[in-house]
C-alpha positions, 0 to 999 in steps of 0.5 A: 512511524509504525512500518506496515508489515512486509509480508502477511502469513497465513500458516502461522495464524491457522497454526495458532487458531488450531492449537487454540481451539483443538489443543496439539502443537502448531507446526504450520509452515508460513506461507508469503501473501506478498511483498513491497519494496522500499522507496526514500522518499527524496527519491520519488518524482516531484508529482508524487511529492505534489501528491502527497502534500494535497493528500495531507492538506485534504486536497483540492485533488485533481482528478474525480478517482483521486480518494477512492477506494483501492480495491488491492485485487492484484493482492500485493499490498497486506490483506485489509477490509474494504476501504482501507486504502485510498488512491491517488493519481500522481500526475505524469508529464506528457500524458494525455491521461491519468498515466500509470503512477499513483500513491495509495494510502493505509489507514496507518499514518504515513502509510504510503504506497508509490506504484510507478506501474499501474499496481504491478508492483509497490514501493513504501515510502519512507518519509525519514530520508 
C-alpha cells in the first residue's frame, strides 16, 4: 500500500524550480500545507466499515452526494486537482440527516480519509490493523 504524503511542501519544490531554472543554491525553508492524523481501521465505527464495502463494490450508495467530488477547501488534505477525491456519506445512527461523518477517498488505492467533523479534521485509514 502506498501512504499518501502527510505533509506537502511548498519551499522546497520553489527551491528546486529556482535552482533549476536560474542556477544558485536552494536554501528555501519548507513550509507545512497540512497535516493528517491516523486512524486503524478496526477502530472506525461500523458505518465507516459499511462505507467502505459499498465504495469497493461500486455501491448502490444511499445518498445522491455519496461519489461526488470533494472540493478539500478547508485544504487539510494534499493539494490535488479537481476530481481527485470523492466523498462518501457515513451514516450516523439517530440522525435525521446525513450527519457529520464521511470517508473521502484519493485517486490512490486505499487512500481513505474518515472525518468524524464535518472535514475539521481528517484521519488515514490504515487498512493493515
Amino acid at each position: 500500500m502506498r501512504i499518501p504524503p502527510r505533509i506537502a511542501t511548498l519551499g522546497g519544490i520553489a527551491a528546486l524550480v529556482s535552482t533549476l531554472l536560474i542556477g544558485g543554491t536552494a536554501t528555501a525553508t519548507p513550509t507545512t500545507v497540512a497535516a493528517v492524523g491516523d486512524i486503524c481501521y478496526s477502530d472506525l465505527p461500523s458505518q465507516a466499515h459499511d462505507t467502505l464495502d459499498l465504495i469497493d463494490q461500486g455501491g448502490p450508495f444511499p445518498y445522491r452526494q455519496d461519489g461526488t467530488v470533494f472540493q478539500n477547501r478547508e485544504g487539510i488534505l494534499a493539494s490535488h486537482p479537481t476530481g481527485y477525491y470523492h466523498e462518501y456519506t457515513v451514516r450516523t445512527p439517530g440522525s435525521s440527516n446525513r450527519g457529520a461523518r464521511r470517508i473521502v477517498t484519493g485517486d490512490t488505492a486505499q487512500e481513505d480519509y474518515y472525518t468524524a467533523d464535518h472535514y475539521a479534521s481528517f484521519d488515514l485509514v490504515d487498512h493493515g490493523c
